[in-house]
Backbone bond lengths (Angstrom), bond angles and torsions (degrees), N, CA, C in turn:
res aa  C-N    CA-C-N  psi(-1)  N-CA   C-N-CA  omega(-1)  CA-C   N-CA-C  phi
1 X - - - 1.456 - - 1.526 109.05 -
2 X 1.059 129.36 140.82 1.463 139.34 -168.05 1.491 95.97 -74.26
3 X 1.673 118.91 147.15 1.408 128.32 169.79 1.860 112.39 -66.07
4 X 0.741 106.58 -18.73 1.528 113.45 -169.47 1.887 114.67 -148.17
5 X 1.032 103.84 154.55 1.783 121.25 -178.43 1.366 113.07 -120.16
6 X 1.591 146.35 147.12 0.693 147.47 141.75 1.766 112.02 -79.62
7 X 1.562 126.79 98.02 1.185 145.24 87.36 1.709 115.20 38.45
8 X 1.264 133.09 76.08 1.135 117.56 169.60 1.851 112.74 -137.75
9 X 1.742 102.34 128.77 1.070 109.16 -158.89 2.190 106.42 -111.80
10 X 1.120 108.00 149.48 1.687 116.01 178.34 1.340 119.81 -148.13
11 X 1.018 97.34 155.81 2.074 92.58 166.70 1.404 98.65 -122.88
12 X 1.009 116.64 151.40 1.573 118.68 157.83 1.287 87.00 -150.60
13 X 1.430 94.73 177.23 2.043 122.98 -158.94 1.863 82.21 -93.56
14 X 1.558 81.14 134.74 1.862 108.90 -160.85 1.701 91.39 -53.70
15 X 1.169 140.07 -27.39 1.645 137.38 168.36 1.311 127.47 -62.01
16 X 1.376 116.45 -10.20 1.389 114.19 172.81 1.689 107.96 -119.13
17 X 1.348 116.91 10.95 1.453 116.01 -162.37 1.222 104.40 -102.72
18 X 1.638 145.38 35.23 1.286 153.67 -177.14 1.868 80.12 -123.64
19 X 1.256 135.31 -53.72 1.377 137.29 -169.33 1.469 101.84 -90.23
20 X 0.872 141.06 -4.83 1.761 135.49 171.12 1.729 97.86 -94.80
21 X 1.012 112.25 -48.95 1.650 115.27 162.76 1.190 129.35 -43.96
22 X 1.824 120.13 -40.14 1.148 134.05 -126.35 2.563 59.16 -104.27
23 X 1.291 106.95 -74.90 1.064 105.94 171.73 1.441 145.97 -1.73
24 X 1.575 105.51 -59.77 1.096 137.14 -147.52 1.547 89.77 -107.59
25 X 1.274 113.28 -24.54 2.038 110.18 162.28 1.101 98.74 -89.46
26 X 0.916 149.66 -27.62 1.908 128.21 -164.73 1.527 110.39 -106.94
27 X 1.402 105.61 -13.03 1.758 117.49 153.71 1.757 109.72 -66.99
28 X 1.363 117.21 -22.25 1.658 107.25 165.12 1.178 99.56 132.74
29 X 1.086 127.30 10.07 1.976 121.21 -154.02 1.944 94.15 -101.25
30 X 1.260 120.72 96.51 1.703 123.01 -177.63 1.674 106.56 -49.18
31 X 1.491 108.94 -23.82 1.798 100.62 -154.57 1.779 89.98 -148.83
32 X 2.001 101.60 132.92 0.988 104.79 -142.37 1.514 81.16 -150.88
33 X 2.115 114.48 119.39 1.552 101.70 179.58 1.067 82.55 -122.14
34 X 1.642 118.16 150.08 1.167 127.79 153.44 1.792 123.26 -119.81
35 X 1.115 109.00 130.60 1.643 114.36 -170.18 1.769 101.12 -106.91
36 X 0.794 119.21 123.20 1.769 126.47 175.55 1.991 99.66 -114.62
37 X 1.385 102.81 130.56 1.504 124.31 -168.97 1.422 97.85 -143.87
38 X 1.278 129.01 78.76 1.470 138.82 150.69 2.110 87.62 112.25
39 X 1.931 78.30 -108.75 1.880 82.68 -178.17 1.484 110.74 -125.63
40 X 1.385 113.58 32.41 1.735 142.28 162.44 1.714 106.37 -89.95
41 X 1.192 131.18 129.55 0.783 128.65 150.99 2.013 121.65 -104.95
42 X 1.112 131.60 126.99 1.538 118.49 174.55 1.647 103.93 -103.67
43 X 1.368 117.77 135.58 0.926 153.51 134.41 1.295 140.02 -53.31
44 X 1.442 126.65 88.08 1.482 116.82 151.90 1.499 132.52 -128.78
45 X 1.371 103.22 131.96 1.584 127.04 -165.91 1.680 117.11 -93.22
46 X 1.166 128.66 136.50 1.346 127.50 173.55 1.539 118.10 -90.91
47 X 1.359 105.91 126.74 1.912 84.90 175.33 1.582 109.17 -129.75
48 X 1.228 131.85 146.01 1.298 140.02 169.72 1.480 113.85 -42.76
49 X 1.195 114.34 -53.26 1.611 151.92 -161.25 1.295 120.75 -117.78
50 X 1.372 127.97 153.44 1.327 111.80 -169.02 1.982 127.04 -60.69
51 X 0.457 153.13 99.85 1.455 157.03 -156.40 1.493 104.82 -40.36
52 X 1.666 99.61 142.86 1.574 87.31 179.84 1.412 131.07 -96.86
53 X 1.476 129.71 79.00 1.480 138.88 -128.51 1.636 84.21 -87.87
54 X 1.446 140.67 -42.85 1.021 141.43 -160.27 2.068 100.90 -71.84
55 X 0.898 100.75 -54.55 1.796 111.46 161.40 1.557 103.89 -36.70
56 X 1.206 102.73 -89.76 1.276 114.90 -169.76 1.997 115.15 -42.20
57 X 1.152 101.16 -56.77 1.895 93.63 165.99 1.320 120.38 -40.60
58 X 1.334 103.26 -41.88 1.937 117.79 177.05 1.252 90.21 -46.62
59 X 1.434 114.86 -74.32 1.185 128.33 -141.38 1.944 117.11 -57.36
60 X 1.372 91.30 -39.77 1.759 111.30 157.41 1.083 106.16 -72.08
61 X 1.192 163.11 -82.44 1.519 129.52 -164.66 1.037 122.74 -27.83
62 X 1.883 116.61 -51.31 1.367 110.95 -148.01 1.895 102.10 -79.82
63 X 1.400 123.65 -1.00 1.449 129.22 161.66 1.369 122.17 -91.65
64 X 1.372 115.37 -10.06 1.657 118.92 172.78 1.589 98.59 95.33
65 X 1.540 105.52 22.31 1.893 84.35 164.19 1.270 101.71 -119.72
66 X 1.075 133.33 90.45 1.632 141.67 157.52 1.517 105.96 -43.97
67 X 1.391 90.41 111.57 1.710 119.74 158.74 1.294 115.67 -118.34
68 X 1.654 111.17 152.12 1.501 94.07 174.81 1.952 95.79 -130.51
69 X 1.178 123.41 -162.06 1.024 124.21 -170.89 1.714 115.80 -64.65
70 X 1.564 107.47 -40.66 1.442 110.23 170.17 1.055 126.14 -73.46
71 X 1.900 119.07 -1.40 1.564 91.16 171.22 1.474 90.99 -104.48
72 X 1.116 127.14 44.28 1.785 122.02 171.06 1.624 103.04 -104.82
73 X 1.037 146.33 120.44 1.414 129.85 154.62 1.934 118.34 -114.20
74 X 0.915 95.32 139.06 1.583 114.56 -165.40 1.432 100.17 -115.74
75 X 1.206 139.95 141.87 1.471 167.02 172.60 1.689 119.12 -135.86
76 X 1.065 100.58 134.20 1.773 111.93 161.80 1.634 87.56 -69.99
77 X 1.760 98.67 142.48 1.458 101.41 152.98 1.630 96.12 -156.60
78 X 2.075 87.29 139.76 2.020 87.55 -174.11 1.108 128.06 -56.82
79 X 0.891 156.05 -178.68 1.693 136.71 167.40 1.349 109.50 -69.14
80 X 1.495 107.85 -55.83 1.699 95.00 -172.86 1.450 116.43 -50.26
81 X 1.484 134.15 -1.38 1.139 115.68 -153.01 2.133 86.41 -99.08
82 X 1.764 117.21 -27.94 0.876 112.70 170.98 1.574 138.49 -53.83
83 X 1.612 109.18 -15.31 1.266 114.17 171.17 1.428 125.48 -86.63
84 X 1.731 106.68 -6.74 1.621 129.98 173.30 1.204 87.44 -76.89
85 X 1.395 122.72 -67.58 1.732 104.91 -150.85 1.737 110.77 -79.43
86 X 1.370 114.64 14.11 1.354 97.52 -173.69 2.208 94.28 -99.87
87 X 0.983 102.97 -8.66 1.523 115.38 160.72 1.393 106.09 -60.27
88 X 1.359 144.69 -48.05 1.419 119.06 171.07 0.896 118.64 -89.57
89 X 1.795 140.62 -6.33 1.277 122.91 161.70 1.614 114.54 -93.28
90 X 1.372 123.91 -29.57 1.377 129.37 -166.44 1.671 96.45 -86.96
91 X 1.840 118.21 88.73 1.047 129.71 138.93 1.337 150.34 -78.01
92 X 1.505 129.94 119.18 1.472 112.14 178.83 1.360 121.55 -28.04
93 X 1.486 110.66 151.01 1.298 108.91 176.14 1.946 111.89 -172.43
94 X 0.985 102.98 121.54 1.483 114.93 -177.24 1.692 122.01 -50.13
95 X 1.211 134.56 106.65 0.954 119.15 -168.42 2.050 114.29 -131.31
96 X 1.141 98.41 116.10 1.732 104.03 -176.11 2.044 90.09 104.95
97 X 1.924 78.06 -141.51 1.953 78.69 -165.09 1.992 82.41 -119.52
98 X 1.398 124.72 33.55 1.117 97.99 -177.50 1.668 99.43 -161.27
99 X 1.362 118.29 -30.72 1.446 115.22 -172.07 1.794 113.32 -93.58
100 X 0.814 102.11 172.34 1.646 121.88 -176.34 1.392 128.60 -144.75
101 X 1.478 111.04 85.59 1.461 103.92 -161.28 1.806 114.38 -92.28
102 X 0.883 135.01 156.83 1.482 120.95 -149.32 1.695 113.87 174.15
103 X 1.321 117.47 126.56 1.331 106.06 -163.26 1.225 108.85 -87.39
104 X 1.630 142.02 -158.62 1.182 135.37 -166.36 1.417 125.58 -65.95
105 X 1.537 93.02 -58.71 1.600 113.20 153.38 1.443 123.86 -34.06
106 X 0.963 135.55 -3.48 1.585 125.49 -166.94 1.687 99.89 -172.55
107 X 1.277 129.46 60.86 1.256 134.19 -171.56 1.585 116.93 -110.88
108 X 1.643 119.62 22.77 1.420 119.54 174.47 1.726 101.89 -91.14
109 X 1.223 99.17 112.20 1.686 96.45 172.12 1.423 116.23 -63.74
110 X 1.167 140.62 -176.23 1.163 163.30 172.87 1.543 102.26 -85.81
111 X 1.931 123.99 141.05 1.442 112.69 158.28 1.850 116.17 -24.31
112 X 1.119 109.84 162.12 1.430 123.04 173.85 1.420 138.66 34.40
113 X 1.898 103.93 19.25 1.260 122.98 -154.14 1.907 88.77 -116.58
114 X 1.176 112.12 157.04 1.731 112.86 149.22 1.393 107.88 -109.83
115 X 1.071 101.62 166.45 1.697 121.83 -178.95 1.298 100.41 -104.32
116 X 1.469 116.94 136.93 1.313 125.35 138.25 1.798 119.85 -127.87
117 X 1.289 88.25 116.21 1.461 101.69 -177.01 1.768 130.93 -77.08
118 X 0.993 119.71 95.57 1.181 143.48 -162.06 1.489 115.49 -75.90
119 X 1.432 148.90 107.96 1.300 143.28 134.19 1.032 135.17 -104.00
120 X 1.473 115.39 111.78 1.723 109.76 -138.97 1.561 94.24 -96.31
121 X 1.192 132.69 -5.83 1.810 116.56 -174.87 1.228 110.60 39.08
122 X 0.834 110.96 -122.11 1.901 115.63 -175.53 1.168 96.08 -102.73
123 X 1.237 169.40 -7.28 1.211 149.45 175.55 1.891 125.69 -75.40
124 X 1.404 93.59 -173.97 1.821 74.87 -160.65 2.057 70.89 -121.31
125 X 1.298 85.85 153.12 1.663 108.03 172.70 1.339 104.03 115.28
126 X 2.152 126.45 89.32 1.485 103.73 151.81 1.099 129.73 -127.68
127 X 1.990 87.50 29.27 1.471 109.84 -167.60 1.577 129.08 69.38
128 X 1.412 94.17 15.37 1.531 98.53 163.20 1.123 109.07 -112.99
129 X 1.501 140.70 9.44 1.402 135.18 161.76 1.781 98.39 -90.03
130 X 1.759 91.66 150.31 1.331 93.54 -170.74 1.747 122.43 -79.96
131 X 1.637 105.03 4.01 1.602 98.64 159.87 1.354 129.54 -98.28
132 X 2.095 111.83 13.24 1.021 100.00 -177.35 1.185 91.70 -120.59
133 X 1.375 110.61 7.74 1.885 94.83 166.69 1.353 102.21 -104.17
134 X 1.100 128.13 -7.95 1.439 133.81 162.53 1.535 119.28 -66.14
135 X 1.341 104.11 -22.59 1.874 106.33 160.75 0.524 129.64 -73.32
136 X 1.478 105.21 -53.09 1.643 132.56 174.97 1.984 123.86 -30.66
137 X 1.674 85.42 -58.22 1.282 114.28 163.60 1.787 138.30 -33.38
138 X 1.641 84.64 -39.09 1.626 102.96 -173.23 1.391 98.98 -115.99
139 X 1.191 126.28 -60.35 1.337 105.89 162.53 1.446 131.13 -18.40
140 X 1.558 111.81 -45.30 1.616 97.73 -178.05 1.307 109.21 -92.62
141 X 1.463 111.71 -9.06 2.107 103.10 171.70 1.780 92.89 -70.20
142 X 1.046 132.18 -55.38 1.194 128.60 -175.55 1.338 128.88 -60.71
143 X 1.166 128.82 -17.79 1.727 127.23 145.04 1.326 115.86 -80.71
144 X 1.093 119.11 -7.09 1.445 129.91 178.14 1.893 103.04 -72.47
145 X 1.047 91.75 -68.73 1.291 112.93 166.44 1.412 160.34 -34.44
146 X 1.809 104.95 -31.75 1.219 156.63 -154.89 1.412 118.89 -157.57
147 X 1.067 114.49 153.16 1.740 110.38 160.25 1.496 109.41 -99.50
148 X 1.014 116.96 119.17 1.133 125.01 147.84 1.794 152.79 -101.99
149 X 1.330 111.07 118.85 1.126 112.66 -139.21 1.843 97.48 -110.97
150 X 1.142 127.19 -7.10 1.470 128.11 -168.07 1.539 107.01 -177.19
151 X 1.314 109.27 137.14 1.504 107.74 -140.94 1.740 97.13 -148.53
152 X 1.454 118.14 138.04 1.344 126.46 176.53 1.261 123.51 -101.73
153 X 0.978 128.51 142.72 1.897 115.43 179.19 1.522 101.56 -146.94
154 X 1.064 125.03 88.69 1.465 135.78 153.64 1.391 160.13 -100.44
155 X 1.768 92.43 122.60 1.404 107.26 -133.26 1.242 139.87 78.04
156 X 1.909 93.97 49.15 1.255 122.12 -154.15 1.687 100.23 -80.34
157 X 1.334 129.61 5.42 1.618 119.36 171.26 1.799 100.85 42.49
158 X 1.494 90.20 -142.65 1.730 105.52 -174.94 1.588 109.75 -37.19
159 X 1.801 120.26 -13.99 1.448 85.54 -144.29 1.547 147.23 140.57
160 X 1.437 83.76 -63.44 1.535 97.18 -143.98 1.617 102.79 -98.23
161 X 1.161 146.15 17.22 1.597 161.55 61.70 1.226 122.73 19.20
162 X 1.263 103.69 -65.43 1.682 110.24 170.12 1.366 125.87 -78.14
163 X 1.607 111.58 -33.24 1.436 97.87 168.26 1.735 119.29 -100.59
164 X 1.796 116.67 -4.58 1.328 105.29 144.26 1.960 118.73 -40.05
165 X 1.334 101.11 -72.23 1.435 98.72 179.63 1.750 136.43 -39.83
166 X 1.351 102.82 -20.83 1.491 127.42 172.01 2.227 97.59 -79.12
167 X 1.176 93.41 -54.43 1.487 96.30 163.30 0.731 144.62 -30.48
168 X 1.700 101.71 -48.33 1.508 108.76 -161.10 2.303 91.07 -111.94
169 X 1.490 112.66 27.46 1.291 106.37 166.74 1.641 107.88 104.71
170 X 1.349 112.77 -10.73 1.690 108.67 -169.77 2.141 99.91 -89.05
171 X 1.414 80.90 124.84 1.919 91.11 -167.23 1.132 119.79 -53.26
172 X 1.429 105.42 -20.98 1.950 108.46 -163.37 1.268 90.50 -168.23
173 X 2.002 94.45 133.80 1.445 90.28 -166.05 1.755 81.59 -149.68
174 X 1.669 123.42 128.02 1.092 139.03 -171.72 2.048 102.62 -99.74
175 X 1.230 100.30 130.12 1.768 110.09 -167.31 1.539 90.66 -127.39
176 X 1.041 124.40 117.17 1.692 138.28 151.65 1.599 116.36 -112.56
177 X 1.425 88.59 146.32 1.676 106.60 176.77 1.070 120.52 -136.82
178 X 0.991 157.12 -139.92 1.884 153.74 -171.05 1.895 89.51 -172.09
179 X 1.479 122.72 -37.86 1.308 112.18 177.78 1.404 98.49 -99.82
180 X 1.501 99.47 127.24 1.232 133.96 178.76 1.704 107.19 -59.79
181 X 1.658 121.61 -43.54 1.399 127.70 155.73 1.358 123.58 -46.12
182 X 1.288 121.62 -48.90 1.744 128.11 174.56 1.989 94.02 -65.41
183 X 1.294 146.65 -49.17 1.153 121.98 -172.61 1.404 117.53 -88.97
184 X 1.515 126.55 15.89 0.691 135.82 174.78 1.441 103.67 -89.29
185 X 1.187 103.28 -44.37 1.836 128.32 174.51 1.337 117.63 -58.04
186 X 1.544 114.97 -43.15 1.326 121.52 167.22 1.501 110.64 -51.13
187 X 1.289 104.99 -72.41 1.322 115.84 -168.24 1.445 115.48 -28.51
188 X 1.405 106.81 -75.39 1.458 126.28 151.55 1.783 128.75 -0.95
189 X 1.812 91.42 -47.08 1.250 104.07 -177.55 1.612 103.93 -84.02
190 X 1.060 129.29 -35.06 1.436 132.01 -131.30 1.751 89.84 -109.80
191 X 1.622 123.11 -31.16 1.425 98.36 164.68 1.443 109.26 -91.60
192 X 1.300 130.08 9.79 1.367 127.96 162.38 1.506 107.45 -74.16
193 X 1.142 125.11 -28.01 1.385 116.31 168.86 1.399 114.64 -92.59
194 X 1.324 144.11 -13.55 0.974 149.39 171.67 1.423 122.07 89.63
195 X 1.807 90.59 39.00 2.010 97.31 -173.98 1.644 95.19 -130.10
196 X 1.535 118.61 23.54 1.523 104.02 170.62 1.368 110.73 -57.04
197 X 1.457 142.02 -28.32 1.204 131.22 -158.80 1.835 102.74 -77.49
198 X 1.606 108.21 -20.47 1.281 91.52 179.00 1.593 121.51 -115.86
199 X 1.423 99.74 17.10 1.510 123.38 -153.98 1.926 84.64 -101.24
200 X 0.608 129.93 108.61 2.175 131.77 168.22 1.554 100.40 -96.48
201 X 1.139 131.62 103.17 1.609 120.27 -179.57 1.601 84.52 -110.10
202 X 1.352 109.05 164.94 1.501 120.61 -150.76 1.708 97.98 -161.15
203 X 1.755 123.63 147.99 1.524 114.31 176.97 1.865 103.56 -73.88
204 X 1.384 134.79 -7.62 1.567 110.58 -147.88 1.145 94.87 -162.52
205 X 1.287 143.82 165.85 1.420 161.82 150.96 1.542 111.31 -54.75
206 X 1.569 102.01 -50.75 1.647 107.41 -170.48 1.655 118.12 -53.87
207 X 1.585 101.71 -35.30 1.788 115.40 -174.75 1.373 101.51 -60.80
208 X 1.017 123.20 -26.89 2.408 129.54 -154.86 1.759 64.13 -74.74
209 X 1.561 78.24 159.71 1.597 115.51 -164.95 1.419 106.63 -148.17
210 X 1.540 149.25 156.27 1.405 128.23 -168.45 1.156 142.97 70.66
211 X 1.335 138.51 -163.05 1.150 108.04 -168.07 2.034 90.06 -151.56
212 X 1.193 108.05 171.92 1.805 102.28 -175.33 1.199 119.26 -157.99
213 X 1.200 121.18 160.25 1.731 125.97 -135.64 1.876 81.94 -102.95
214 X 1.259 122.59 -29.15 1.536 134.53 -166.74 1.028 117.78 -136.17
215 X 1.596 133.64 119.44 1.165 123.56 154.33 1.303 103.04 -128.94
216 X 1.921 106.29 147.25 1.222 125.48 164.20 1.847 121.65 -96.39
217 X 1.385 123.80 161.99 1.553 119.45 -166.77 1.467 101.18 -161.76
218 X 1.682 116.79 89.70 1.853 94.47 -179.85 1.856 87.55 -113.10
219 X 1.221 93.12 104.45 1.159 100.72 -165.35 1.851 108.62 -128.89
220 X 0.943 140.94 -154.64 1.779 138.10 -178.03 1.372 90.71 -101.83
221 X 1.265 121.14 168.69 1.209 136.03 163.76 1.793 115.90 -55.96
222 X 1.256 100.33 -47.06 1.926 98.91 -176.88 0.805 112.54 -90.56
223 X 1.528 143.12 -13.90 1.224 133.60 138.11 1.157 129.48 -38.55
224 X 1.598 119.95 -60.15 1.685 116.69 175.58 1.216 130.08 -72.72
225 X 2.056 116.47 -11.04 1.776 125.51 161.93 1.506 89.99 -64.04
226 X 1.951 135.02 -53.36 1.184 120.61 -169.08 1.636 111.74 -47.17
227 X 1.334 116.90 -43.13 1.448 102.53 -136.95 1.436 84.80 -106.93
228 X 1.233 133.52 20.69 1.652 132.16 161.75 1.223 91.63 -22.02
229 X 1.658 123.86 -94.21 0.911 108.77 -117.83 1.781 110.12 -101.60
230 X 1.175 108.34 14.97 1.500 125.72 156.07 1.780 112.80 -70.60
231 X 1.457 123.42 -28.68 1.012 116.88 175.73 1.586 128.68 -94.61
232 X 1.109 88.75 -12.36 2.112 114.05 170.41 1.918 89.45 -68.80
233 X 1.284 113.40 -62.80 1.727 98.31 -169.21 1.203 104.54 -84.62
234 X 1.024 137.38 27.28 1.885 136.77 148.52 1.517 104.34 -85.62
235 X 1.191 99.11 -61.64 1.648 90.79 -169.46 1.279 149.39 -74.39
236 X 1.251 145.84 119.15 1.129 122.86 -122.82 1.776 110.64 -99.90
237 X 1.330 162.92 -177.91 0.929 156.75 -164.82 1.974 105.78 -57.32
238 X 1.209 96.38 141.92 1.430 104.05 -178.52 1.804 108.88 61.11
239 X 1.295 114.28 -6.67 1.254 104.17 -168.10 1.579 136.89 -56.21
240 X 1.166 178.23 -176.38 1.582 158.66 -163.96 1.858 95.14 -155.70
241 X 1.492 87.35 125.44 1.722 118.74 172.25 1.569 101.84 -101.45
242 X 1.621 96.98 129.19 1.785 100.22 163.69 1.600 101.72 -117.22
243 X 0.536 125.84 166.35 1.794 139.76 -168.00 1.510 108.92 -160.67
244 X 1.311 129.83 143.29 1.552 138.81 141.44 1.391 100.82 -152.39
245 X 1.523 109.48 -167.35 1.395 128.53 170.09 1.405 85.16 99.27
246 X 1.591 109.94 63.83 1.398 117.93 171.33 1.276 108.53 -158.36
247 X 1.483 122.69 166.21 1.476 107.78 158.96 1.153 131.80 -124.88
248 X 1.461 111.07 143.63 1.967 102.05 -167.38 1.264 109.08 -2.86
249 X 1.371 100.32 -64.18 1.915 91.95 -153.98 1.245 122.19 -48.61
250 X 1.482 117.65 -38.47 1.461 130.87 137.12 1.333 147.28 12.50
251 X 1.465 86.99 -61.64 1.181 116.87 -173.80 1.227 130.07 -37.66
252 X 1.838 107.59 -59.81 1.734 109.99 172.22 1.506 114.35 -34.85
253 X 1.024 104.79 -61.07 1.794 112.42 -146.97 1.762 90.58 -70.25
254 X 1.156 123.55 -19.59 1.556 109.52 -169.80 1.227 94.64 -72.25
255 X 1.617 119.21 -52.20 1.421 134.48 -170.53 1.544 101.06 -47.19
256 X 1.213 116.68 -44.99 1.729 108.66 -153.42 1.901 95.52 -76.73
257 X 1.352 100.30 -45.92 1.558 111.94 176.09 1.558 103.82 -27.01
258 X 1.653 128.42 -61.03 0.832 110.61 -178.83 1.627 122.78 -123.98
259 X 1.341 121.80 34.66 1.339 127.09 161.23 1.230 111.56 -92.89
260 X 1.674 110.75 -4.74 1.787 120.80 167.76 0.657 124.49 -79.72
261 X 1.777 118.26 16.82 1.628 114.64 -156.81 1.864 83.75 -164.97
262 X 1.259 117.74 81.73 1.384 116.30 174.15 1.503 117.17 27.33
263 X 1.322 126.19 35.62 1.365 105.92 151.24 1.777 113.12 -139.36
264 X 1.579 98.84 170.70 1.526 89.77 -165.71 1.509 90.34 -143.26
265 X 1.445 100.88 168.18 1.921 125.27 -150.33 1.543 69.24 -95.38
266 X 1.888 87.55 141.46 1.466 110.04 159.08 1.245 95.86 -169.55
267 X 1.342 141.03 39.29 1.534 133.51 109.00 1.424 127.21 -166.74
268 X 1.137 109.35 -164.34 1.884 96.44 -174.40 1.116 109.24 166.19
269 X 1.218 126.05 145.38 1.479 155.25 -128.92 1.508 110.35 -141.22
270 X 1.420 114.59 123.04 1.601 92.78 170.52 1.671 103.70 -145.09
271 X 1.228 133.83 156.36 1.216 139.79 -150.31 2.085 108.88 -175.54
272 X 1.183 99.01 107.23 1.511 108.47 166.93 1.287 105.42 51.78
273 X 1.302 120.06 54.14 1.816 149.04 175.73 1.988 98.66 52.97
274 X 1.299 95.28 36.02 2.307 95.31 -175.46 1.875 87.37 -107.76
275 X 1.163 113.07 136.44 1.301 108.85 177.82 1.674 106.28 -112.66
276 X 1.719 125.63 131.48 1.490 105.21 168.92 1.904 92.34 -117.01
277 X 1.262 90.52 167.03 1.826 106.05 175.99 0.998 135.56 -122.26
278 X 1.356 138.16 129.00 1.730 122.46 152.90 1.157 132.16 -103.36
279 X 1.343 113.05 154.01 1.495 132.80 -164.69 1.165 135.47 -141.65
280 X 0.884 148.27 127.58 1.511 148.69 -103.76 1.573 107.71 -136.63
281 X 0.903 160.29 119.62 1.354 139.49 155.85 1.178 120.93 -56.40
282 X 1.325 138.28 126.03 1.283 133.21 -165.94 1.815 103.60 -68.86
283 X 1.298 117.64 -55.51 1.197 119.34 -163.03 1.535 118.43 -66.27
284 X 1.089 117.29 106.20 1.762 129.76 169.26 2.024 106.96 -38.67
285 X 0.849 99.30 131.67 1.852 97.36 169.98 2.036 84.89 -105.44
C-alpha cells in the first residue's frame, strides 16, 4: 500500500455531483466522500497517483459545470491519516430487511439484523455508496428467493458483497479483483468477520473455474457491455446477475449488452440517479 494519497477536494452544484463522482471513480480514485450543504455538493476523492485535474476540468465543461484549476485543491495525505477520516464519514447503517453494515468501531447490529464488518483501507465498497447498497439490496431479495449455493463477486473491492452473501447463508462465495491491494483488503475483511473459510478471493475473473447460481458486478458501464459474454458462460441455467456502478442514464446499453445474450431484467434498484440491475438467465437447467 503506498505511504501517502493524493487528497483531492471540489464543490460543484449538488446536480451535477452524482456525474463528477461517477468520473472521479472510473478516473481510479477507490474512496469517494461526498458532503451536500443546501444545492453545493463537496467532493473528496482519493488517488494513488497524481489526480487527473486536467481530465476532470474537461470533463466539467462538457456537462455545464465550469471549474477551473483553483477551485480544485489536491493535498498529499499519509495513509494512516485516511483510516481517521473514514471514521467520520463511514457510519453504520441498516441496509435491506436483514443486514447491518458497519465498520469496526461500531459493529453491534440492531435486533434481527447481521453485521458485516467493514474496513475499507483503500478500497472502494462500505456500502455507503449508492451502488453498493444497491447490490446489497438485491442480492438479499435474491437469496431470499432462490437457493443459493455458489456465488460470484466481481470486483469485489473491500469485500463486503462477498461476505454479505456468506451472511446472508450462501456456502461458498468466489471474490476477484485485478488490484492486488483490494484482495488483500478482502481477505482482511472476511476473517474479520469470520467467513474466510467460505470467502475464496482470487486476482481476476479469468482464473474462476465452474459455474454459479449468483453473480454480483459493481463495476462501470463498459466494463460490464465488455464482459457480457464471459458472464453468460459462468452462470449456470436460470442463474441471476446483479450489476451497478452505473448511472440510470446508463442504463439502456448495459441492459441491451446483456438481454442480447439470453438474459432478461427482473429487478432494479435505483438511488441518487446510480442505477443497479437484475438479470436472469433465460435458460431453465
Amino acid at each position: 500500500m503506498p505511504s501517502e494519497w493524493f487528497e483531492c477536494t471540489l464543490e460543484v452544484p449538488a446536480d451535477h455531483s452524482e456525474a463528477v463522482g461517477n468520473f472521479l471513480i472510473e478516473s481510479g480514485a477507490p474512496g469517494l466522500q461526498t458532503d451536500d450543504v443546501d444545492a453545493v455538493a463537496r467532493l473528496t476523492a482519493y488517488f494513488s497517483t497524481a489526480p487527473p485535474i486536467a481530465a476532470l476540468l474537461r470533463f466539467c465543461a462538457s456537462i455545464g459545470c465550469a471549474l477551473t484549476n483553483e477551485d480544485v485543491a489536491v493535498r498529499r495525505v499519509p495513509a494512516e491519516d485516511w483510516a481517521e477520516n473514514w471514521k467520520a464519514h463511514f457510519q453504520p447503517q441498516a441496509v435491506g430487511a436483514r443486514l447491518f453494515i458497519c465498520p469496526p468501531w461500531a459493529q453491534t447490529p440492531p435486533l434481527g439484523r447481521v453485521a458485516v464488518v467493514i474496513d475499507p483501507g483503500m478500497a472502494f465498497g462500505t456500502g455507503q455508496h449508492a451502488t453498493t447498497h444497491g447490490c446489497l439490496v438485491l442480492l438479499e431479495q435474491a437469496v431470499t428467493n432462490r437457493p443459493v449455493s455458489r456465488a460470484l463477486d466481481i470486483g469485489t473491492g473491500s469485500g463486503v458483497l462477498a461476505i454479505a452473501l456468506v451472511k446472508l447463508g450462501v456456502p461458498e462465495v468466489w471474490a476477484v479483483d485485478n488490484d492486488p491491494n483490494a484482495c488483500a483488503i478482502a481477505k482482511t475483511n472476511a476473517v474479520a468477520n469470520g467467513v474466510d473459510a467460505a470467502v475464496h478471493v482470487g486476482s481476476g475473473v479469468d482464473a474462476v473455474t465452474g459455474s454459479f447460481d449468483l453473480i454480483a458486478a459493481n463495476l462501470f458501464a463498459n466494463l460490464l457491455e465488455e464482459m457480457a459474454p464471459r458472464v453468460l458462460g459462468l452462470l449456470r441455467p436460470g442463474g441471476i446477475f446483479i450489476c451497478s456502478g452505473f448511472l440510470a442514464a446508463d442504463e439502456p446499453r448495459v441492459r441491451r449488452a446483456y438481454e442480447a445474450r439470453e438474459m432478461r431484467f427482473v429487478g432494479r434498484h435505483e438511488e441518487q440517479s446510480w442505477a443497479t440491475l437484475a438479470l436472469q438467465q433465460s435458460r431453465e437447467g
